[in-house]
C-alpha positions in Angstrom: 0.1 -79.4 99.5 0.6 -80.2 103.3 -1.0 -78.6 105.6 1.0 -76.3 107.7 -1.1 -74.3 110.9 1.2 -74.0 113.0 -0.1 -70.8 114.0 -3.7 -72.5 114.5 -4.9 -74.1 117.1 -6.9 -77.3 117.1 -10.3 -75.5 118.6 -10.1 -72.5 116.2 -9.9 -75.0 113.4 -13.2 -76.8 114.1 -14.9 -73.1 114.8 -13.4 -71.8 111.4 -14.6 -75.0 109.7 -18.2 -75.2 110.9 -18.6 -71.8 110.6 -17.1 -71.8 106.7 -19.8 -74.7 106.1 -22.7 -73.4 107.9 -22.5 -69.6 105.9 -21.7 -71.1 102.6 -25.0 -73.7 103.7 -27.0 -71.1 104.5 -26.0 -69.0 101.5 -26.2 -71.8 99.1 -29.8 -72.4 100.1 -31.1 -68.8 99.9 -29.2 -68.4 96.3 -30.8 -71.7 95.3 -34.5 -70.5 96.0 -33.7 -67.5 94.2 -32.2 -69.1 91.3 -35.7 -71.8 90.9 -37.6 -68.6 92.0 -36.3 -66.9 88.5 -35.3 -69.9 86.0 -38.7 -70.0 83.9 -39.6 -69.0 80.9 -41.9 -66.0 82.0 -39.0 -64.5 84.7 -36.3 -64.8 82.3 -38.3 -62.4 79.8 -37.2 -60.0 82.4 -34.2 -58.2 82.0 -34.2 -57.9 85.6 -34.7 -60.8 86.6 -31.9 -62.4 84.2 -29.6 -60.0 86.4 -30.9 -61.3 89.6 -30.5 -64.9 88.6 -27.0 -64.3 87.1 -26.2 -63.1 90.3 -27.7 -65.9 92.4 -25.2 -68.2 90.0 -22.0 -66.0 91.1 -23.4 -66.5 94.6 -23.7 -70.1 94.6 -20.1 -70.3 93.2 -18.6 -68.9 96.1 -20.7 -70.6 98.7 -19.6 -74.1 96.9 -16.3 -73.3 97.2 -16.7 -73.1 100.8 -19.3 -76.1 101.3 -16.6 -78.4 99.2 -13.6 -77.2 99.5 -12.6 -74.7 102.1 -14.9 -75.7 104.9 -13.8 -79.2 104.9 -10.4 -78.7 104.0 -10.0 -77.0 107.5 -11.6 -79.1 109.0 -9.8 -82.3 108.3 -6.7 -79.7 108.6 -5.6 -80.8 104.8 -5.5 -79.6 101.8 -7.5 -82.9 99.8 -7.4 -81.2 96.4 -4.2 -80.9 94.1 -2.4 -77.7 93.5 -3.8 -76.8 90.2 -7.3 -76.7 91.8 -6.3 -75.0 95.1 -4.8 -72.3 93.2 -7.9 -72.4 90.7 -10.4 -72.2 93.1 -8.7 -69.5 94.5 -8.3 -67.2 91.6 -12.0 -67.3 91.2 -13.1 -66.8 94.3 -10.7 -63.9 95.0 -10.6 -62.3 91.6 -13.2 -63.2 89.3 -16.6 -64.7 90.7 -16.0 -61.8 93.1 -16.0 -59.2 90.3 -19.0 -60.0 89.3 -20.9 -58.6 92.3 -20.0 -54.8 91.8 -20.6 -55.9 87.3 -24.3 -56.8 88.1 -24.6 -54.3 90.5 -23.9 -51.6 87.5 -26.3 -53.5 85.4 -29.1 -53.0 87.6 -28.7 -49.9 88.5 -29.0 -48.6 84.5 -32.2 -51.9 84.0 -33.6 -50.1 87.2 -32.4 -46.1 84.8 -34.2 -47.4 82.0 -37.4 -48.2 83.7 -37.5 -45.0 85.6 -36.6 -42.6 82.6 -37.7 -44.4 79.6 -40.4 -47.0 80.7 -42.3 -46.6 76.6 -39.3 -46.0 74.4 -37.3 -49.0 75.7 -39.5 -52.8 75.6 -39.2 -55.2 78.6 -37.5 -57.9 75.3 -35.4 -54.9 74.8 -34.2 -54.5 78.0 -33.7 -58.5 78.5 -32.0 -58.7 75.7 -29.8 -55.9 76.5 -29.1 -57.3 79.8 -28.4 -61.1 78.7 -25.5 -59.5 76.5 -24.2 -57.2 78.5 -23.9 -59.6 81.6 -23.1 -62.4 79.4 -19.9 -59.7 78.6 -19.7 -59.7 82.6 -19.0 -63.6 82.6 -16.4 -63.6 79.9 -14.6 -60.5 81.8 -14.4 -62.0 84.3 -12.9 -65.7 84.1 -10.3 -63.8 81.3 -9.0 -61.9 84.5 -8.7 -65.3 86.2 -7.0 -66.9 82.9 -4.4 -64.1 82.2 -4.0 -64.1 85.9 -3.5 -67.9 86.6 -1.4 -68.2 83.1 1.1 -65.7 84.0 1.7 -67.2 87.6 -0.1 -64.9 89.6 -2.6 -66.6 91.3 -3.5 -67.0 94.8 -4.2 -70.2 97.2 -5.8 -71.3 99.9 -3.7 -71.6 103.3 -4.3 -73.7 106.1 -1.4 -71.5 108.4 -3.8 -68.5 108.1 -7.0 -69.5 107.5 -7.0 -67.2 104.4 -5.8 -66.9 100.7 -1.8 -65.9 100.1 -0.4 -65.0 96.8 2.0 -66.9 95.2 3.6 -63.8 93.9 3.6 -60.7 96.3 4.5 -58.1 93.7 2.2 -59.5 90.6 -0.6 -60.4 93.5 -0.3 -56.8 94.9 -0.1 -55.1 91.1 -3.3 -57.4 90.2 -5.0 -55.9 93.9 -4.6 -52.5 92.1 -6.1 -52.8 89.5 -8.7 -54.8 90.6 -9.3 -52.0 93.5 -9.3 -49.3 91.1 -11.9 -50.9 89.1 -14.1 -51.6 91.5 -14.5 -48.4 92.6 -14.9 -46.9 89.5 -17.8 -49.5 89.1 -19.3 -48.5 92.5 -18.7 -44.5 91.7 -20.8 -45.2 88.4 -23.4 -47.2 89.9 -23.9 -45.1 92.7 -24.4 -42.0 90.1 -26.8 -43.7 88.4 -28.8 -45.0 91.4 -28.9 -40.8 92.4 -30.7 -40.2 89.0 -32.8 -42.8 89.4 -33.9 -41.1 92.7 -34.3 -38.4 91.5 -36.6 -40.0 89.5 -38.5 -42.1 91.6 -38.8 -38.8 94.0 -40.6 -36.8 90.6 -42.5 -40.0 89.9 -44.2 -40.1 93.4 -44.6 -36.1 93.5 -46.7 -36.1 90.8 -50.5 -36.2 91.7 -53.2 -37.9 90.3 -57.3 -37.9 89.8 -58.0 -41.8 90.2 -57.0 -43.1 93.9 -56.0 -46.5 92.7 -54.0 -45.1 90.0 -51.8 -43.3 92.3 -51.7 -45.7 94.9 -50.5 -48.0 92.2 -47.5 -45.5 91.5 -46.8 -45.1 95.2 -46.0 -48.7 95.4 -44.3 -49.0 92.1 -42.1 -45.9 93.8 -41.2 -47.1 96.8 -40.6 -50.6 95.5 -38.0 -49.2 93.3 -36.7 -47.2 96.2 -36.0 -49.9 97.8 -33.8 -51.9 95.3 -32.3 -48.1 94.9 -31.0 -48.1 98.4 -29.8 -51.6 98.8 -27.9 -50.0 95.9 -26.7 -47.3 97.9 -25.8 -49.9 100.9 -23.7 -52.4 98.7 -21.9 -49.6 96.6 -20.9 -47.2 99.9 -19.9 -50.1 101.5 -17.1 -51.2 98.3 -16.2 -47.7 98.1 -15.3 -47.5 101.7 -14.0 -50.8 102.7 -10.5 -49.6 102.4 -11.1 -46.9 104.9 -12.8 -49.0 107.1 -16.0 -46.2 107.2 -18.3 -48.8 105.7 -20.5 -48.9 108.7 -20.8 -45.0 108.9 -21.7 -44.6 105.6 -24.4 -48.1 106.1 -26.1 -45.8 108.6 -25.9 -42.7 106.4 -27.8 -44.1 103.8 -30.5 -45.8 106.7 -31.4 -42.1 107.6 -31.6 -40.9 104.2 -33.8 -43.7 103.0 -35.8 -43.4 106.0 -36.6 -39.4 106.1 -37.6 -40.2 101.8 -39.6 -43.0 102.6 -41.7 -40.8 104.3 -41.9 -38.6 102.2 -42.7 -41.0 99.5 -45.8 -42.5 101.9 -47.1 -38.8 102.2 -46.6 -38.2 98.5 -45.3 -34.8 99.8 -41.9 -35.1 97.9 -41.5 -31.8 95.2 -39.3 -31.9 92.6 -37.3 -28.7 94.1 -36.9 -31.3 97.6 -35.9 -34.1 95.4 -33.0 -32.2 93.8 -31.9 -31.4 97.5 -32.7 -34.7 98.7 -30.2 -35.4 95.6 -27.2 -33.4 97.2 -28.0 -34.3 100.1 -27.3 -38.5 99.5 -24.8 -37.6 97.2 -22.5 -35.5 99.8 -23.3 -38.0 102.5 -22.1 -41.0 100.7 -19.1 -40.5 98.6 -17.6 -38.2 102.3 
């Protein structure tokens, strides 16, 4: 493909380009220490942690693409690799690689549910093997969306004139957006329901008192620990359901203040189970507005 930027200028092509390769550097790096951090024996024997390191993989993916292909491809202001890739490489980094963020996002939500809610009934070998099926599923979802996609001509490639991805076919590319929108937000509406029972349940775990000071200290930690994973939750999943309103910052904020004002309450141990519930409404009328 030649290049064609004719609506580009020469300086804006060197900023896009080092910028491109200095993100998908930086991103690359911090996936890769995550991905060493959880690829032993004893890690992957956590369900958990087999999520996490799945997800560091769908990381890397994308920020490759930009280290190898896009970054340098604007700047040398051509397109080095043939079609077939151009359009492959695009397809996965539009449609499937990119699925897979709001797919393990799901999956921990219901690893972090089963924890909470059922932390006997269920064993950690369980609960890995449970989550190297089900995100293994994940994988094959997603690169059979970008096989149907790219075998009935509906892909997507990389342009140099805009800096950006452009369908090859408006209609099938806008019919494929759709679905793909409509997904996604059924993901993040499920997640996000899950992640409000799970506080729920961290709130009743961290109400509850107990006779030996290191045992509850111990809980407080465990509860705040999974409060936090909760609300990076609650940050990702606002933030997909909103994007196409363009209130993703406002509802970011939203869920600052609410897990500040709990975190408190988790340090005092003063949450009840009566506050929780409200606590409940309260997160779950602030985010989905």
């Amino acid at each position: 493909m030649s290049p064609d930027n004719s609506t580009v200028t020469e300086k804006q092509l060197v900023i896009a380009g080092y910028s491109t390769l200095l993100i998908s550097a930086i991103g690359l790096s911090l996936n890769l220490l995550i991905f060493f951090k959880f690829a032993s024996p004893r890690q992957l024997s956590n369900g958990f942690y087999v999520l996490c390191l799945s997800k560091s993989i769908s990381n890397s993916i994308i920020c490759l693409i930009g280290l190898c292909w896009v970054g340098p491809a604007i700047l040398i202001n051509h397109l080095f690799l043939p079609i077939f890739f151009n359009k492959l490489l695009g397809q996965l980094n539009e449609y499937g690689i990119y699925l897979m963020g709001p797919l393990t996002q799901l999956l921990m939500a219901i690893d972090r549910f089963l924890i909470i809610f059922f932390p006997l009934g269920i064993s950690d070998r369980q609960r890995c093997r449970v989550s190297v099926f089900s995100i293994s599923l994940c994988w094959l979802i997603c690169f059979g969306f970008v096989g149907i996609t790219y075998k009935y001509k509906c892909w997507v490639y990389y342009s140099l004139k805009s800096l950006n991805y452009e369908a090859e076919n408006e209609e099938c590319d806008q019919m494929n957006l759709n679905i793909f929108s409509y997904f996604c937000i059924s993901l993040a509406a499920s997640t996000i329901t899950i992640q409000l029972s799970n506080f729920v349940g961290i709130m009743s775990l961290s109400s509850k008192s107990s006779s030996s000071n290191s045992t509850s200290n111990a809980q407080r930690r465990r509860s705040i620990r999974l409060f936090i994973q909760l609300q990076l939750t609650c940050i990702i999943m606002a933030n997909v359901t909103s994007a196409a309103t363009g209130a993703a910052a406002e509802n970011t904020m939203r869920c600052l203040r609410i897990a500040r004002r709990s975190m408190d309450s988790i340090r005092r141990n003063e949450t009840s189970p009566k506050a929780a519930g409200a606590l409940w409404s309260m997160i779950a009328t602030k985010t989905m507005s």
